[in-house]
C-alpha positions as CSV (number, residue, x, y, z in Angstrom):
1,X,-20.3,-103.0,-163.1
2,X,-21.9,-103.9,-159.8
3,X,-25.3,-105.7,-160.1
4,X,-28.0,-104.1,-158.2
5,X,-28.4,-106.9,-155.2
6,X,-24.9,-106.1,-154.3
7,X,-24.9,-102.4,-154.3
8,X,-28.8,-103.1,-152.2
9,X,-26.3,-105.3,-149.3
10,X,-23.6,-102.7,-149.6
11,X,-26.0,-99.6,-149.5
12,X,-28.0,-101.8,-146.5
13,X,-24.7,-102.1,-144.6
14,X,-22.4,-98.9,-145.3
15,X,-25.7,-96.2,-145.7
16,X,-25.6,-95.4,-141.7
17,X,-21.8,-94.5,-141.8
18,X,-21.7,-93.1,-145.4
19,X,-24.1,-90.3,-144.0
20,X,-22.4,-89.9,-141.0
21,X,-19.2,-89.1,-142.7
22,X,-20.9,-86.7,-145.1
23,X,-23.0,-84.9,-142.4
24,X,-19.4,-84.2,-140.5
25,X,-18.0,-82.9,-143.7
26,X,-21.0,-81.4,-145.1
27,X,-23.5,-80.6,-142.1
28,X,-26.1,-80.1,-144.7
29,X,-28.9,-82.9,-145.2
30,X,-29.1,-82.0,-149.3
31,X,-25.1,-82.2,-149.6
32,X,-25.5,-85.4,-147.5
33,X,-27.7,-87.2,-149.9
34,X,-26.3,-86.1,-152.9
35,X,-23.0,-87.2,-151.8
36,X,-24.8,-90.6,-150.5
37,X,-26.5,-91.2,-154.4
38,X,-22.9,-90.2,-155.5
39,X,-20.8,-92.5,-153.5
40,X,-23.1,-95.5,-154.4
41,X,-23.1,-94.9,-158.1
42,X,-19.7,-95.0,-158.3
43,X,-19.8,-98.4,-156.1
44,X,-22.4,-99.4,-158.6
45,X,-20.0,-98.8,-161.3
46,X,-16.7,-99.7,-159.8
47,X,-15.5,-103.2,-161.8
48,X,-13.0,-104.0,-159.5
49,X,-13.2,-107.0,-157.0
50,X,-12.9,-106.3,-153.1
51,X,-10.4,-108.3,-151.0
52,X,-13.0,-108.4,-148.2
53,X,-15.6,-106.9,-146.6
54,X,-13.0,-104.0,-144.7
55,X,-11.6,-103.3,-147.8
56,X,-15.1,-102.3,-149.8
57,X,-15.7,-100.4,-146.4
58,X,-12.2,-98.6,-146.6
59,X,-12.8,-98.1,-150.5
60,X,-16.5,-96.1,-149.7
61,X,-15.2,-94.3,-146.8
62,X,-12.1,-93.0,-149.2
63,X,-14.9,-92.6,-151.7
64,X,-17.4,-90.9,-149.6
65,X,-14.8,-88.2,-147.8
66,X,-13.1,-87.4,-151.7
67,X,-16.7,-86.6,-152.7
68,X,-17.6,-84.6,-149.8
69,X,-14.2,-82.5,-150.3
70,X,-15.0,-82.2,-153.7
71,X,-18.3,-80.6,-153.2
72,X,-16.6,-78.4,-150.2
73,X,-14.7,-76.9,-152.8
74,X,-17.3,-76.6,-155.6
75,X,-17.5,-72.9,-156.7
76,X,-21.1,-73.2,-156.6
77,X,-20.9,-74.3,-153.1
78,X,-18.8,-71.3,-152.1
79,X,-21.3,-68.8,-154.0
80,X,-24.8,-70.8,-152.1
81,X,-26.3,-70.5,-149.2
82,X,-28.1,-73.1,-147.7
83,X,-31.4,-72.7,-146.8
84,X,-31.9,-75.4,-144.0
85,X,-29.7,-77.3,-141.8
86,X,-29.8,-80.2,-140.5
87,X,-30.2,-80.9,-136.6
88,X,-27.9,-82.6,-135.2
89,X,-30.3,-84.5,-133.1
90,X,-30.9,-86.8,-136.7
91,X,-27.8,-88.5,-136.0
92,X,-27.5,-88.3,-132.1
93,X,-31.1,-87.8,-130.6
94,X,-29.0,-88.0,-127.0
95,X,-29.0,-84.5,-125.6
96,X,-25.5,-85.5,-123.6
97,X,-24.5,-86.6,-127.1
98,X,-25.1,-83.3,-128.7
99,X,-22.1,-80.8,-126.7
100,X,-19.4,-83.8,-128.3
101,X,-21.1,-83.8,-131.6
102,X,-20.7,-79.8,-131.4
103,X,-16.8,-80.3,-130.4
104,X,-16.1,-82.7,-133.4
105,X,-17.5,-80.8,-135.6
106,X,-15.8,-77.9,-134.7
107,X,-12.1,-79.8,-135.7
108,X,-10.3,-78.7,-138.5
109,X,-10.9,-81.2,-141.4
110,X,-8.4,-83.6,-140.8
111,X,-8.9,-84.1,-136.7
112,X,-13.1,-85.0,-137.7
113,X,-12.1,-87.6,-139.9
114,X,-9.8,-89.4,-137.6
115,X,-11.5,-89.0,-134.6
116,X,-14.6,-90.0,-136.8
117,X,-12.8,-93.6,-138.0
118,X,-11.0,-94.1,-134.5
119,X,-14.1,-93.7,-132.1
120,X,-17.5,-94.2,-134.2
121,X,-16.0,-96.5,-136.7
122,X,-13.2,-98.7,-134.7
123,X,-10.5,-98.6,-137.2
124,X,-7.0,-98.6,-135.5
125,X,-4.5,-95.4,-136.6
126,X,-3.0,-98.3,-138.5
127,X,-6.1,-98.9,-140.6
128,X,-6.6,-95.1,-141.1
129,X,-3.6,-94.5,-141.9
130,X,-3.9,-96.8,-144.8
131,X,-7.6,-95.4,-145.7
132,X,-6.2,-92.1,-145.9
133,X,-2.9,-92.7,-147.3
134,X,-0.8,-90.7,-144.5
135,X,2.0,-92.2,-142.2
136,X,0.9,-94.5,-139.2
137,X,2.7,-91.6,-137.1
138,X,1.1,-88.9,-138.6
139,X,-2.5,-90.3,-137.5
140,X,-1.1,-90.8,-133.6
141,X,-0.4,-87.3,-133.8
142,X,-3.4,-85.7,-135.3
143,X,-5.2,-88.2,-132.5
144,X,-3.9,-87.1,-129.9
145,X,-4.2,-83.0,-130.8
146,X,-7.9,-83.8,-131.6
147,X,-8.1,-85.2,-127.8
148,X,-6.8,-82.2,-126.6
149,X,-8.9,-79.9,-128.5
150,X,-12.0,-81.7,-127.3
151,X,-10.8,-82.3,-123.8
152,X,-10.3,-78.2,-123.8
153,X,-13.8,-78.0,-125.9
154,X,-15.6,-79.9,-123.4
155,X,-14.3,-78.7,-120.4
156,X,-11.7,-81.3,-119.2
157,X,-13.5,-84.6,-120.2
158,X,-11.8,-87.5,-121.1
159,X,-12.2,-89.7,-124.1
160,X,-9.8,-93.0,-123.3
């Protein structure tokens, strides 16, 4: 178990991206912060040393995205409507911002979360790979469809 100074540096350094990955799975701000609480308890109680710093980061972002998917398919998600949503202008106040935040979010699943690690988070398709256990391959492949799809999306826009 995690003393609480480290899980303060850990939640003062990860909270910013830990949200943004829930709010692309989640797009609701009560899922978000449950998920948030969630992912840090389990840091909190996760015994295990970290390599580094990039491996505690990969370990919450595997952490935060299992948890989100596991509230996705939560019966009582499935049977709940939410009552408010969150604007999109909480995590990129930008209006130019807001027509590519509307694009990514419209991805399937596993185009977000690449595009998410690759652009916002500056992981290399070798680094996702590992983080999401799939074939270094696999990830150039799902990057490049989620270009396209946002290229179409957005009208012809480039993203290189």
């Amino acid at each position: 178990m995690r003393n609480l100074a480290e899980a303060d540096r850990a939640i003062e350094l990860y909270a910013d991206m830990i949200r943004r990955i829930c709010f692309l799975h989640l797009k609701n701000y009560h899922d978000v912060e449950d998920v948030f609480q969630e992912v840090f308890l389990k840091y909190l109680l996760h015994d295990k040393k970290f390599e580094n710093n990039a491996h505690e980061k990969a370990w919450l972002i595997r952490v935060a995205i299992n948890c989100c998917k596991d509230l996705v398919k939560s019966f009582s998600r499935k049977r709940v409507s939410s009552i408010e949503q969150v604007s999109a202008e909480l995590f990129y106040p930008q209006d130019e911002s807001r027509g590519v935040l509307d694009a990514v979010l419209q991805l399937p699943e596993k185009y977000k979360q690449v595009i998410y690690l690759f652009y916002y988070e500056g992981y290399s398709a070798v680094e996702i790979a590992k983080i999401l256990n799939k074939r270094e391959n696999t990830i150039y492949t799902w990057l490049s469809r989620a270009k396209s799809k946002l290229k179409e999306a957005l009208g012809g826009e480039t993203f290189d």
